[in-house]
C-alpha positions in Angstrom: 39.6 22.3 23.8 36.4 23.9 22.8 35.4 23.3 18.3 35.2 26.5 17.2 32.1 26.0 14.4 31.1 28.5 11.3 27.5 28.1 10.1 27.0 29.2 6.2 23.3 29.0 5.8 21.0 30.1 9.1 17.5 28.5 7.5 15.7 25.7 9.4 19.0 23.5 9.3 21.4 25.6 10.4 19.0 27.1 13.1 18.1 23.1 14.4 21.9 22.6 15.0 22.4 25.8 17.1 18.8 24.5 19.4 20.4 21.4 19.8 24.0 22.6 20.9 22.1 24.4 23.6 19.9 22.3 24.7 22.0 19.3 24.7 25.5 21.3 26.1 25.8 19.8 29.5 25.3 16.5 28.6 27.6 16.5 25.4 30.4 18.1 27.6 29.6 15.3 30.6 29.3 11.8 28.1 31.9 13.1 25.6 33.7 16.0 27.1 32.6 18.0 24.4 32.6 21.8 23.7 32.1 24.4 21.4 32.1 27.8 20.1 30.0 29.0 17.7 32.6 31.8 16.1 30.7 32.9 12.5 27.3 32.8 10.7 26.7 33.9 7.2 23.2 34.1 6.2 21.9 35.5 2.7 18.0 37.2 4.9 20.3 37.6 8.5 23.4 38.8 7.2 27.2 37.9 8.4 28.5 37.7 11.7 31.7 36.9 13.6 33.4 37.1 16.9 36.4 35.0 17.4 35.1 34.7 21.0 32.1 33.4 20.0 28.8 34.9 19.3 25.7 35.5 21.0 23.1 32.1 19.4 20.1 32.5 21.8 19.6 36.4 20.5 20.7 35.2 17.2 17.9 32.5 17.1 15.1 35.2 18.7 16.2 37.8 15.9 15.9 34.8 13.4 12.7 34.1 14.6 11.3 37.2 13.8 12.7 37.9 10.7 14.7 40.3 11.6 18.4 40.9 10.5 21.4 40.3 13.1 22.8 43.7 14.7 25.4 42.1 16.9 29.5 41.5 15.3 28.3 42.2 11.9 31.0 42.0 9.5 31.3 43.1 6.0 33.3 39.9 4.6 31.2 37.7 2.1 31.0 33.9 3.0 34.0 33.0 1.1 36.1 35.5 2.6 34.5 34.8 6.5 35.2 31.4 5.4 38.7 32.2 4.7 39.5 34.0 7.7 37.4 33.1 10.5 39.0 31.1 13.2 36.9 28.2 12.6 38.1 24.5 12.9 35.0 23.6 10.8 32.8 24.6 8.6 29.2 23.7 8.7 27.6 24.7 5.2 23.8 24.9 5.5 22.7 26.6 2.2 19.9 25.7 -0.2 20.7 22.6 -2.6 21.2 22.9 -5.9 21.9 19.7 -7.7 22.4 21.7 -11.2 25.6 23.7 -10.4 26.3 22.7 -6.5 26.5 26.8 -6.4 27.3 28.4 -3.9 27.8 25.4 -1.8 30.5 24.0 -4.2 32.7 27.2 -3.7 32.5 27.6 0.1 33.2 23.3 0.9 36.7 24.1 -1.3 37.2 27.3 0.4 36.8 25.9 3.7 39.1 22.7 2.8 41.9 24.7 1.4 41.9 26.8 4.3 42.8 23.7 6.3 39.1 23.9 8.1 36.9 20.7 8.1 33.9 20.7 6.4 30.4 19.4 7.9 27.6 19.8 5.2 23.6 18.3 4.6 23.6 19.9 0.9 23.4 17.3 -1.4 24.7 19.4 -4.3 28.5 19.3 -3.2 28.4 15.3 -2.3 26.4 14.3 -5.8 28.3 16.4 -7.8 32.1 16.9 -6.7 32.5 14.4 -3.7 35.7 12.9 -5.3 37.1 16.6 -5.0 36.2 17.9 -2.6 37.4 14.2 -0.6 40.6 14.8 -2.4 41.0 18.5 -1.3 40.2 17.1 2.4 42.7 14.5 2.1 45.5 16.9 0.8 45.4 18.9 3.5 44.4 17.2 6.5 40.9 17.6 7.3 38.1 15.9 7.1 34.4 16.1 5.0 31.3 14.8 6.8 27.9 14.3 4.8 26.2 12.2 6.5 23.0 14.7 6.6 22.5 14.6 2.9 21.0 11.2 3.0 18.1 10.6 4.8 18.7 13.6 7.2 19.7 12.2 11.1 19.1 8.5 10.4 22.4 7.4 9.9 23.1 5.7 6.7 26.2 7.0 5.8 27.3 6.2 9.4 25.7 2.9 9.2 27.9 1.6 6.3 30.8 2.8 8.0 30.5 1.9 10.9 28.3 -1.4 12.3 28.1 -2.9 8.7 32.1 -2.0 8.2 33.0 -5.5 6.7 30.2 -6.2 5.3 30.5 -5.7 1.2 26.9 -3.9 -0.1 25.9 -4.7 -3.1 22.8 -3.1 -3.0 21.0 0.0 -1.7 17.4 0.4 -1.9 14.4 2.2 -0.6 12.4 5.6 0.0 14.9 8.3 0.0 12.0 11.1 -0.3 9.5 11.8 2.4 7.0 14.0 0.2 6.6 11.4 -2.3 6.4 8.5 0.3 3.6 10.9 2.1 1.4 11.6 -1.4 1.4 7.9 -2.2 0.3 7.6 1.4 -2.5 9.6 1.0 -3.6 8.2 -2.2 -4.0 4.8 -0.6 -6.5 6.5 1.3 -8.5 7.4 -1.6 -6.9 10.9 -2.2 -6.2 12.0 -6.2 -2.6 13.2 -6.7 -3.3 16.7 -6.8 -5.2 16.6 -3.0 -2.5 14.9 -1.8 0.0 17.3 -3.0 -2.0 20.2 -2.1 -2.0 18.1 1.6 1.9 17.6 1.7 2.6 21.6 0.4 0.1 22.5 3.5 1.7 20.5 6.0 4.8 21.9 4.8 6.6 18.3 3.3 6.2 19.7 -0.2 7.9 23.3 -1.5 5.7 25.4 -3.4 7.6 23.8 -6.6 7.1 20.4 -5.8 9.3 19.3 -9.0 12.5 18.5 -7.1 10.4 15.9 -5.2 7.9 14.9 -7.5 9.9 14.3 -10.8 12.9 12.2 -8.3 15.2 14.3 -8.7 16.1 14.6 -5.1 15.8 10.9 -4.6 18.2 10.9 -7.3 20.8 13.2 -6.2 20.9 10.9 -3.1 21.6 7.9 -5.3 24.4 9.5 -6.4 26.2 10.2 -2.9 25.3 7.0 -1.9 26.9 5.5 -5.3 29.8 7.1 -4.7 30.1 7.2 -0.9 29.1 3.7 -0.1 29.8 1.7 -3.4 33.2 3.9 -4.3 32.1 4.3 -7.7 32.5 7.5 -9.8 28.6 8.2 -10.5 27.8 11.0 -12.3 24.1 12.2 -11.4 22.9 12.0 -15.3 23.7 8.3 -15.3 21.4 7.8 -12.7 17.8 7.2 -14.9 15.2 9.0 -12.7 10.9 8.7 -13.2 8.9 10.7 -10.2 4.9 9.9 -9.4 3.7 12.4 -11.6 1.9 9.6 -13.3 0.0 7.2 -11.1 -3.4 7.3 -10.7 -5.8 6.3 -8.1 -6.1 3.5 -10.8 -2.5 2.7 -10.0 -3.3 2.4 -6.3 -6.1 0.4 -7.2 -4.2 -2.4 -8.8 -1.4 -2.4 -6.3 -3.9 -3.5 -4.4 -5.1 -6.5 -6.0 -1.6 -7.6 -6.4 -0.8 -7.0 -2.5 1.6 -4.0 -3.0 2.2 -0.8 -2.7 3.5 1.9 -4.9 6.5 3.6 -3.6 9.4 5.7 -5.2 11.9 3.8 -5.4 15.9 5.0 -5.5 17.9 2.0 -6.3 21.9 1.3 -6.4 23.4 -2.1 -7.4 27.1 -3.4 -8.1 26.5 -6.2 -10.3 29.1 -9.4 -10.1 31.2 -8.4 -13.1 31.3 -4.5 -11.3 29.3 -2.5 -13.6 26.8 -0.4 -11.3 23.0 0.6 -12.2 21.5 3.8 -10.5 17.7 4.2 -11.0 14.8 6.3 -9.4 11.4 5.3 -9.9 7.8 4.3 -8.6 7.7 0.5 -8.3 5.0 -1.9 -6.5 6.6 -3.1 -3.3 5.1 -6.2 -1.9 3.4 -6.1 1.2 5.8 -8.6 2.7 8.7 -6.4 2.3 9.4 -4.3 5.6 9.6 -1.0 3.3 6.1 -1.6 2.0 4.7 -0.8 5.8 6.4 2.5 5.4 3.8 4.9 5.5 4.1 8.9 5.4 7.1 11.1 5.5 9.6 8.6 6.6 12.3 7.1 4.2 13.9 3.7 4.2 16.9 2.3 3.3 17.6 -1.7 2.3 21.3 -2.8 2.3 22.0 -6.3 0.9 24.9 -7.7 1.6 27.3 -10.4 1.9 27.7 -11.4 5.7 24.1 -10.2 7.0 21.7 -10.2 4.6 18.9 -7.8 3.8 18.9 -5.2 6.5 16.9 -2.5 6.8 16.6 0.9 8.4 13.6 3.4 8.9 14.0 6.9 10.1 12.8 10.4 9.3 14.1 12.0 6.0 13.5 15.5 6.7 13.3 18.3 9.5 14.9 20.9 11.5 16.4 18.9 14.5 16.5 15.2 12.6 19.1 17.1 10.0 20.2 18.8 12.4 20.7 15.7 14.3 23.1 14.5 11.5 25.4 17.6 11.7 25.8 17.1 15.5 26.8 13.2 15.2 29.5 14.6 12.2 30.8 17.3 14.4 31.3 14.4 17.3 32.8 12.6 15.0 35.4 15.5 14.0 35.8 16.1 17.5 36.6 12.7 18.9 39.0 12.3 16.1 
């Protein structure tokens, strides 16, 4: 039975999922007998689409390409109504982040769940800021909530801690949750100032032309927050999480890492203390060099999990990018499917 998928947000994430579907369709339907139809689009630049037979994704993807709007099964519905009454088993919300309000992301994960559709999503704004709800709403009515592409983008974290650590307890989480910061300390090492290597990470695309979301931590932080209340099954709100970017270190700052046989990295931190009490922090710290995170150069991220039965262990991956999150919606709607 084919998974008939709705995509709310048709940007570099929702358009890696769709390449990856088609490339990979003969060998998801021969290893895991896995098919699908891709049944409604909703796109603020490409407009709204739907066809309950499924809709036509390679032209989609070439119109997308060049910026053109769709001209195929356009509908008039808004996203909450194509939501609503699209024939969609799940719903796949793709749209920008925004860790203030969770708007409009907030309104179309409830929309979906209420509806009695499952809900795939990589914005961070509905995990960090109404993940008990929303799980709740999922709960109530059957379906299911998968997130794992808010964290770390396809390398699996969320996955990780259910999955192969399952029975392990975690006390603590820590490591680079942000690629652009990871890549201007990087480049500072080298004997960059901040401002070239921010100027170098907005070029090569890591860095938005408002780096503030990155810079000041407040993307690392909104990740602290799912992964508070995700993996330690606490009820974190993100202002309790304290949060410092790299705004203020210096090539003096490199300098003395140096001496001391560190590095600087920003640092996203979550530990359960032994009477319970949970601390949530973002900011830069000097790692020693004998720590595997320390040898984490560039735009990768990396995630410590201490714990009881195995110790430290620790997982490196790409953070960011069209197929790697895209990669993280695929293994969710697997997961859905083989459910």
């Amino acid at each position: 039975m084919k998974q008939k998928i709705a995509i709310i947000g048709f940007g570099t994430v929702g358009q890696g999922i769709c390449e990856i579907l088609l490339k990979k369709s003969n060998f998801l339907k021969t290893k895991y007998q896995y098919e699908y139809s891709i049944v409604a689009v909703a796109d603020m630049v490409y407009g709204n689409v739907f066809n309950p037979e499924g809709l036509n994704i390679p032209t989609m993807l070439e119109q997308a390409k060049a910026r053109q709007k769709f001209t195929k099964d356009v509908t008039t519905m808004d996203n909450v109504t194509l939501i609503k009454e699209c024939n969609a088993d799940v719903i796949c919300e793709l749209t920008f982040t925004d860790l203030k309000t969770g708007g409009p992301a907030i309104e179309h994960c409830r929309a979906a769940l209420e509806s009695g559709k499952s809900v795939v999503t990589s914005n961070k704004g509905p995990a960090a800021l109404k993940y008990a709800e929303l799980k709740a709403l999922a709960d109530k009515n059957e379906v299911s909530l998968k997130i794992e592409g808010t964290v770390v983008a396809g390398t699996p974290v969320i996955n990780l801690t259910e999955g192969p650590l399952a029975g392990c307890e975690i006390h603590k989480i820590r490591g680079i949750l942000n690629g652009t910061t990871n890549f201007i300390l990087s480049e500072m090492e080298k004997g960059m100032s901040y401002n070239d290597a921010l100027k170098v990470a907005q070029e090569k695309g890591y860095a938005e032309a408002d780096p503030t979301g990155d810079v000041e931590g407040y993307d690392a932080r909104g990740k602290v927050t799912i992964l508070a209340n995700i993996v330690m099954g606490t009820k974190l709100d993100i202002s309790d999480v304290s949060c410092k970017g790299i705004t203020s270190i210096t090539s003096a700052h490199i300098e003395e890492a140096k001496k001391q046989n560190a590095r600087w990295k920003l640092i996203g931190c979550v530990e359960k203390k032994d009477d319970g009490k949970i601390l949530a922090s973002v900011a830069p710290e000097m790692v020693p060099l004998s720590h595997p995170i320390a040898g984490v150069m560039g735009a990768t991220n990396a995630l410590t999990f201490s714990t009881d039965l195995l110790g430290d262990v620790t997982i490196v991956g790409p953070g960011a990018g069209r197929h790697e999150t895209g990669f993280a919606i695929l293994t969710d709607l697997l997961n859905i499917y083989k459910k």
